[in-house]
C-alpha positions as CSV (number, residue, x, y, z in Angstrom):
1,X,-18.8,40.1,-49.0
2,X,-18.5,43.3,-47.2
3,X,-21.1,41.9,-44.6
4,X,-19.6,39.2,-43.9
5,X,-16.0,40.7,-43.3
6,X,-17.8,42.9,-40.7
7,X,-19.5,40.1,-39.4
8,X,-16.0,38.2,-39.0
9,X,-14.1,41.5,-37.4
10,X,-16.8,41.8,-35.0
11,X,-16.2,37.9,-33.4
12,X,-12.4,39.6,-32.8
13,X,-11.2,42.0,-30.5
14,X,-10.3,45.7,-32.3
15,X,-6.8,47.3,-31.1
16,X,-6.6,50.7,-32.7
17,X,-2.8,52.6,-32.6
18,X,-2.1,56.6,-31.8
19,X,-1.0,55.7,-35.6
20,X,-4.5,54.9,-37.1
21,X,-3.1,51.6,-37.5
22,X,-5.5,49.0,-36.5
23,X,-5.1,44.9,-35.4
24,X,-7.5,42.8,-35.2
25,X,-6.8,39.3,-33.5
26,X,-7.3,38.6,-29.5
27,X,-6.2,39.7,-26.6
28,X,-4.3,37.9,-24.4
29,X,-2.3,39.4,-21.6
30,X,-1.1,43.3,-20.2
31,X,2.3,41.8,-19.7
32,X,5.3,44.5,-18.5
33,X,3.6,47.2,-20.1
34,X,2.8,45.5,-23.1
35,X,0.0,44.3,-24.9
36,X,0.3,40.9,-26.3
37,X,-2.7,40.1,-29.1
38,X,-2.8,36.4,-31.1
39,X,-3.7,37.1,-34.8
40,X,-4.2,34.6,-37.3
41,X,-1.6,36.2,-40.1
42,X,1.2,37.6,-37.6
43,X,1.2,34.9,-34.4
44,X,1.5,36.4,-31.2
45,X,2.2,40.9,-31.8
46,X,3.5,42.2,-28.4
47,X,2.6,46.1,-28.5
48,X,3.8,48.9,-26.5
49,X,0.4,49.7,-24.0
50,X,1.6,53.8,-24.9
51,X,1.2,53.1,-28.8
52,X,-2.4,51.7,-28.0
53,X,-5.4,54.7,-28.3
54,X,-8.3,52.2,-28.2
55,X,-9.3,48.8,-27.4
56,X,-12.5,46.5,-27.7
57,X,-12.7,43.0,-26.6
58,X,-15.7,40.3,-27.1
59,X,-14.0,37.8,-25.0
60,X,-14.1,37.3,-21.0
61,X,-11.1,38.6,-19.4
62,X,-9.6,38.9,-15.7
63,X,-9.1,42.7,-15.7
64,X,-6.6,44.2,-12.7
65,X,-7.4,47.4,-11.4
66,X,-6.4,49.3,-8.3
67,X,-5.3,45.9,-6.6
68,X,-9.0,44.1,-7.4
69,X,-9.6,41.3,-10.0
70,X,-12.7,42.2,-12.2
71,X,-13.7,39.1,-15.1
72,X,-15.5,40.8,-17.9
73,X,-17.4,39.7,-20.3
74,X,-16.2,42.6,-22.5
75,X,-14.2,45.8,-22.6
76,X,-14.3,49.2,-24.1
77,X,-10.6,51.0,-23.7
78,X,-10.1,54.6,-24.4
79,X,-7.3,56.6,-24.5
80,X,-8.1,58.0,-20.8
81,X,-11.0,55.7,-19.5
82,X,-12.0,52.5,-19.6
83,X,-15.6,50.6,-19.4
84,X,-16.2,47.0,-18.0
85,X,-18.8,45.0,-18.7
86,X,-19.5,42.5,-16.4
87,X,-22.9,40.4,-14.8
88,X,-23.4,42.9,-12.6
89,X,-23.5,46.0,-15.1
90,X,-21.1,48.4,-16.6
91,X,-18.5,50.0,-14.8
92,X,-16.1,52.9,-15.5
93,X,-12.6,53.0,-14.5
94,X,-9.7,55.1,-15.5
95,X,-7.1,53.6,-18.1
96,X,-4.1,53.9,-15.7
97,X,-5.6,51.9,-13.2
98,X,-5.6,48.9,-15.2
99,X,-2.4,46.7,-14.3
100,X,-2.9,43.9,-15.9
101,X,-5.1,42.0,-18.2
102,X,-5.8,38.5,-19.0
103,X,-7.3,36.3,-21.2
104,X,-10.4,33.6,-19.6
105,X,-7.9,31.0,-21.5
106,X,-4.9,32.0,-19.8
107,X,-6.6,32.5,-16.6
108,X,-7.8,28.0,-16.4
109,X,-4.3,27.3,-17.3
110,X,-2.8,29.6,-14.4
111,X,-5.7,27.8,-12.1
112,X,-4.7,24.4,-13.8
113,X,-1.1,24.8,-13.2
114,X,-1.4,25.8,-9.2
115,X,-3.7,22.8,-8.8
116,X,-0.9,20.8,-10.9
117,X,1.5,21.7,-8.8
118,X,-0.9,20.4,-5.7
119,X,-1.6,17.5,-7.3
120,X,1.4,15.2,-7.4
121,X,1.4,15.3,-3.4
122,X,-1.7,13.9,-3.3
123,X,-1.3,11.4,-6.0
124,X,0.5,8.2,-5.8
125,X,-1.0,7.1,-2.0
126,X,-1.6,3.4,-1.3
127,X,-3.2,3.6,2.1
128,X,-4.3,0.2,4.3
129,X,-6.0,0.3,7.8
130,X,-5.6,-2.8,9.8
131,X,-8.4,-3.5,12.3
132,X,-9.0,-6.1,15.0
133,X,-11.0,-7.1,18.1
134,X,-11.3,-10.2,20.5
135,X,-13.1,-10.6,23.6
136,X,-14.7,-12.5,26.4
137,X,-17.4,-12.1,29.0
138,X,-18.5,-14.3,31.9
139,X,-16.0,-15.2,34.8
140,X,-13.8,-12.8,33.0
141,X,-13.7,-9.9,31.4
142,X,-11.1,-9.9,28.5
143,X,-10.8,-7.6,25.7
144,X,-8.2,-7.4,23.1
145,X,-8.0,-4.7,20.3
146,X,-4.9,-4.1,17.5
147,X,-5.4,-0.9,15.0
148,X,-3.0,-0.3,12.8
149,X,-2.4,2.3,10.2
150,X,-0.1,2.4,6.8
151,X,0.1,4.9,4.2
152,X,2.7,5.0,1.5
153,X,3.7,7.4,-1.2
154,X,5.7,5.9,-4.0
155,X,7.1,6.9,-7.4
156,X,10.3,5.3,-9.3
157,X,12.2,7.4,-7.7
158,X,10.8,8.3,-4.1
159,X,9.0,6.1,-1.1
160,X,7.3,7.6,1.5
161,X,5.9,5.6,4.3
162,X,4.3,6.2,7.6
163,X,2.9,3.2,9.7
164,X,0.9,3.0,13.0
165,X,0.0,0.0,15.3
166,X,-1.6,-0.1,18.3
167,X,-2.3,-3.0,20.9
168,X,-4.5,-2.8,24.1
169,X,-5.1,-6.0,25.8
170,X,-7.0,-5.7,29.3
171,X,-8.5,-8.6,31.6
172,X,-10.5,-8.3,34.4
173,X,-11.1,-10.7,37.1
174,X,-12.3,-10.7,41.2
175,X,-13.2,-7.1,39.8
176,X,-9.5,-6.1,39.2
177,X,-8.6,-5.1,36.0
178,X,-4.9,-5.9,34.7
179,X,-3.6,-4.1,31.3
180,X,-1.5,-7.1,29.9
181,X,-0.4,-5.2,26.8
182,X,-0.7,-1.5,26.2
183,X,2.2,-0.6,22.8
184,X,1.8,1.7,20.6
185,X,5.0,2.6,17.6
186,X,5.1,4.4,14.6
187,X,7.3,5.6,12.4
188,X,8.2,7.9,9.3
189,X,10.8,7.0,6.8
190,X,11.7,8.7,3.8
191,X,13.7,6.5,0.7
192,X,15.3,8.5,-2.3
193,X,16.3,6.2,-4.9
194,X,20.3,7.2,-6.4
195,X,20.3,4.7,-9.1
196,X,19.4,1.1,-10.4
197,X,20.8,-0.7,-7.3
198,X,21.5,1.9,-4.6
199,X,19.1,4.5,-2.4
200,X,19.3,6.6,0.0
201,X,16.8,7.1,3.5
202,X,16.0,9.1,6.7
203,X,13.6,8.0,8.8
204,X,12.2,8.5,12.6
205,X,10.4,6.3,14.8
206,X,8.2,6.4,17.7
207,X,7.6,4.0,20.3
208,X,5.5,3.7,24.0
209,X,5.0,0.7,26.1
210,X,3.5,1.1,29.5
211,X,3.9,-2.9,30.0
212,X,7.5,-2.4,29.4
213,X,8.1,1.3,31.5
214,X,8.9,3.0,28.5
215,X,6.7,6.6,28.3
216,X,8.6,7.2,24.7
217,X,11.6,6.2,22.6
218,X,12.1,8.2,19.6
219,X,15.0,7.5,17.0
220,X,15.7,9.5,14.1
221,X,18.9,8.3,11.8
222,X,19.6,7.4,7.7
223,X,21.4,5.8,5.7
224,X,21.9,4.3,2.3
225,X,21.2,0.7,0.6
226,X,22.0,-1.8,-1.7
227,X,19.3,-3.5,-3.7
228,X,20.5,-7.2,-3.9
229,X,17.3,-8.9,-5.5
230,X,15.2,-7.5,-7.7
231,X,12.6,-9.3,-9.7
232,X,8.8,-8.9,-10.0
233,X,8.3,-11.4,-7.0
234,X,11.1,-10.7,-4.9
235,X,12.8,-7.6,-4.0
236,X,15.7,-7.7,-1.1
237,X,17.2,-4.9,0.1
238,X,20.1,-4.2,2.5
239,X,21.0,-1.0,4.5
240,X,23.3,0.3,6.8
241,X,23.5,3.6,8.3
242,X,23.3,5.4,12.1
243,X,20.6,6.8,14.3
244,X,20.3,9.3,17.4
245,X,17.8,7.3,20.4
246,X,16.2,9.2,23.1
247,X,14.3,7.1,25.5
248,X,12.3,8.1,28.3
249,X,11.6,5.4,30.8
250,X,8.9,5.8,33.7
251,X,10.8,4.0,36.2
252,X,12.4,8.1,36.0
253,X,15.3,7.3,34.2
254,X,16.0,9.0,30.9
255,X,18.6,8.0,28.3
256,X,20.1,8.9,25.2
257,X,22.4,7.1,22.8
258,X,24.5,7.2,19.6
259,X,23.7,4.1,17.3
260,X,24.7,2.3,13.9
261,X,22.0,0.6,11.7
262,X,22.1,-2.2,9.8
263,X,19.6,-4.6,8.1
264,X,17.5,-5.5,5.2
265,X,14.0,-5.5,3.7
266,X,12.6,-8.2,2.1
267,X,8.9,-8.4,0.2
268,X,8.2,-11.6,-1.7
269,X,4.8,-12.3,-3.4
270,X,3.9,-15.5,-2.3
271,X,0.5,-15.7,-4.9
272,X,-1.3,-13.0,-7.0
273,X,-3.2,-12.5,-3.5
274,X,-0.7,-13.0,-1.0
275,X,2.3,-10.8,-0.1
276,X,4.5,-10.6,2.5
277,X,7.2,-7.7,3.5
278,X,9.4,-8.0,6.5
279,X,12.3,-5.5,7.8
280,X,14.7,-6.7,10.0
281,X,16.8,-3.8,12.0
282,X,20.0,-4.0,14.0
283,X,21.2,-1.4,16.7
284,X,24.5,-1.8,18.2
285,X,24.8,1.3,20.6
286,X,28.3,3.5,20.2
287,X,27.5,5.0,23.3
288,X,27.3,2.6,25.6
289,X,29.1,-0.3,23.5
290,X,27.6,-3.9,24.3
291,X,24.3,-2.8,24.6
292,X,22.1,-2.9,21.5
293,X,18.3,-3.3,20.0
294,X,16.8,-5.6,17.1
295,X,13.4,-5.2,15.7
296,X,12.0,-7.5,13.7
297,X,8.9,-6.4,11.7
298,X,7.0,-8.8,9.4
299,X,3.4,-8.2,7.8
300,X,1.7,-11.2,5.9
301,X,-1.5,-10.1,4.2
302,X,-4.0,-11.7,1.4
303,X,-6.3,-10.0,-0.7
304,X,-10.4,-10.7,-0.2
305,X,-11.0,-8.8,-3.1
306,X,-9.3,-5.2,-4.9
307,X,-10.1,-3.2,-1.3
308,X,-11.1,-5.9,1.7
309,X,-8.1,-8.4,2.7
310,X,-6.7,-10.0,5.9
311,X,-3.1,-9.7,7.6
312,X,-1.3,-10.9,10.4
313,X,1.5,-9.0,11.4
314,X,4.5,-9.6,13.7
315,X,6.2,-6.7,15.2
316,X,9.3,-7.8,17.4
317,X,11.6,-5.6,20.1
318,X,14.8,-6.9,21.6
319,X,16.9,-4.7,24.1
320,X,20.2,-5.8,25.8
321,X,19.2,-3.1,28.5
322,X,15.8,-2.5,29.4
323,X,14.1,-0.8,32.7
324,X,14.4,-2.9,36.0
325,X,11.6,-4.9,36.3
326,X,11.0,-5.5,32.8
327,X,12.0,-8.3,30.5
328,X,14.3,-8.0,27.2
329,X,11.9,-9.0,24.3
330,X,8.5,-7.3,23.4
331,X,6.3,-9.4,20.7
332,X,3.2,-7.8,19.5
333,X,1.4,-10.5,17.2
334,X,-2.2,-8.5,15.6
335,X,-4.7,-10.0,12.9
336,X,-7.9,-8.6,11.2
337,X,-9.4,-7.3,8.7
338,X,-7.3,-4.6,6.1
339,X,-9.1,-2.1,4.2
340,X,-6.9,-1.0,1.1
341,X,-7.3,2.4,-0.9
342,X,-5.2,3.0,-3.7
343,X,-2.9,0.9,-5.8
344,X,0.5,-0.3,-4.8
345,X,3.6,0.7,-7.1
346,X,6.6,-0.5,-7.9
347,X,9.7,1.7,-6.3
348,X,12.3,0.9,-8.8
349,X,13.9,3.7,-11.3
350,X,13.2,1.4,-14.0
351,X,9.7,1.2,-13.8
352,X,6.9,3.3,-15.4
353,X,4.5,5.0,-12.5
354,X,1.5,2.4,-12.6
355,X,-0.1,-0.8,-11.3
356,X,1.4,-3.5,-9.9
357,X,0.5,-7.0,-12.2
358,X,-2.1,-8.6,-9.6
């Protein structure tokens, strides 16, 4: 019996007091000048480090001394020195350069928690990249190439969303090569959901069209909506809010405006395969009252199988007031192919983070 209460004292660390008192349990953490050991009759026993003459561990531990970390396999703690053992040797330190301890246990959940923390950035992502190319060659040249680019974050209670699309069209005949269509927008938006039926959202947008003489027009604003319809199918969504738009023309001319927002989302799903989302937008401009713009922006796409599908997508410009020499409206029409990682999610405060039915 006496054998094999050695044998058991020795799989536990040994904390002896100035007292002659002596616990036996494992060593957790040098926490604020204490020393906190987990024994099986008393729980967790936070002791004062001065009341500690000697200390011997048989468990890995992240050891802090003079500003370095040092993971030991085991430690021998006197009452002026201290010896590390590690897998590179033995090394001698003195006692008052230890500033902390901690326990290999401790030490995963600190590293599990930081990556935690990390984590819910990355998780949640539903990412699709549109692609698609036409062409000619003979008496004439023509080439014709959309890329577009959605990613969006969503939980219950937040939507993030950032979308790119690109169009080049170029034809070349009698050796002269025209650019017919050369648009590129995007666009950031941010929604915060308030409750069941109403949410909140900033957002900014970029836009360039050479075809059109516009270098840049950027517009950042917010607002907040109303959820009208809400079903698994069908989700309709109203808004209204304002927005700051700086435009930057190449005929020279810059401008800047104060404008009010309204307009609605809509995404219907027409089959387990197909869905389609359109936003409509409405701009009437406070600064120079009369004038305003209207996008229109309406993606159809069905599903090849859980990562390959095809979409067409409409994206639609109107402005009362655009650059001499060019016209009102600006239509981009793109199709191809749409690669798809991640899961879409349902952004609704009532729903449980997870996958959409298909």
């Amino acid at each position: 019996m006496a054998v094999l209460l050695a044998a058991l004292e020795a799989l536990a660390d040994q904390i002896t007091l100035r007292n002659g008192d002596r616990i036996t349990g494992t060593v957790q953490k040098l926490d604020a000048g204490s020393l906190v050991v987990t024994t099986d009759a008393l729980g967790d026993v936070r002791i004062k480090m001065e009341a500690v003459s000697a200390v011997l561990t048989d468990k890995p531990l992240r050891v802090e001394a003079n500003g370095s970390p040092h993971d030991s396999s085991r430690l021998e703690l006197g009452s002026e020195k201290v010896m590390l053992f590690t897998a590179d040797g033995s090394q001698e330190l003195e006692r008052s350069s230890i500033s902390s301890l901690l326990s290999a246990e401790l030490v995963a959940n600190a590293q599990k928690q930081e990556s935690s923390e990390l984590a819910p950035l990355l998780r949640f992502w539903n990412v699709g990249l549109d692609a698609g190319v036409s062409g000619a060659h003979g008496n004439a040249e023509i080439l014709t190439a959309n890329v577009g680019i959605r990613a969006t974050r969503v939980t219950p209670r937040e939507r993030l969303a950032v979308n790119f699309t690109s169009l080049l069209s170029r034809n070349k005949t009698d050796a002269q090569t025209v650019t017919s269509a050369n648009a590129i927008r995007s666009g950031l938006r941010y929604d915060l959901n308030l409750s069941r039926r109403i949410f909140t959202f900033g957002f900014t947008n970029f836009e360039s069209d050479r075809v059109q003489k516009l270098d840049l027009r950027n517009v950042l604003g917010g607002g907040a909506g109303l959820r009208v319809v809400d079903t698994q199918r069908t989700q309709f969504d109203v808004f209204t809010g304002g927005s700051f738009n700086r435009e930057y023309l190449a005929v020279g001319e810059n401008r800047k405006s104060g404008e009010m927002l309204v307009g609605h989302d809509l995404s219907y799903k027409m089959s387990p395969r197909t869905a389609m989302g359109s936003r409509f937008s409405f701009y009437p401009n406070m600064s120079d009252t009369g004038e305003y713009r209207a996008t229109v922006d309406t993606t159809t796409s069905t599903r090849l199988n859980h990562w390959l599908g095809w979409q067409v997508t409409l994206s639609n410009i109107y402005v009362s007031n655009p650059p001499i020499g060019a016209k009102n409206n600006d239509l981009l029409i793109s199709t191809g192919f749409r690669v798809t990682l991640g899961e879409e999610r349902p952004f609704n405060p009532r729903a449980k983070v997870g996958v959409i039915a298909k």
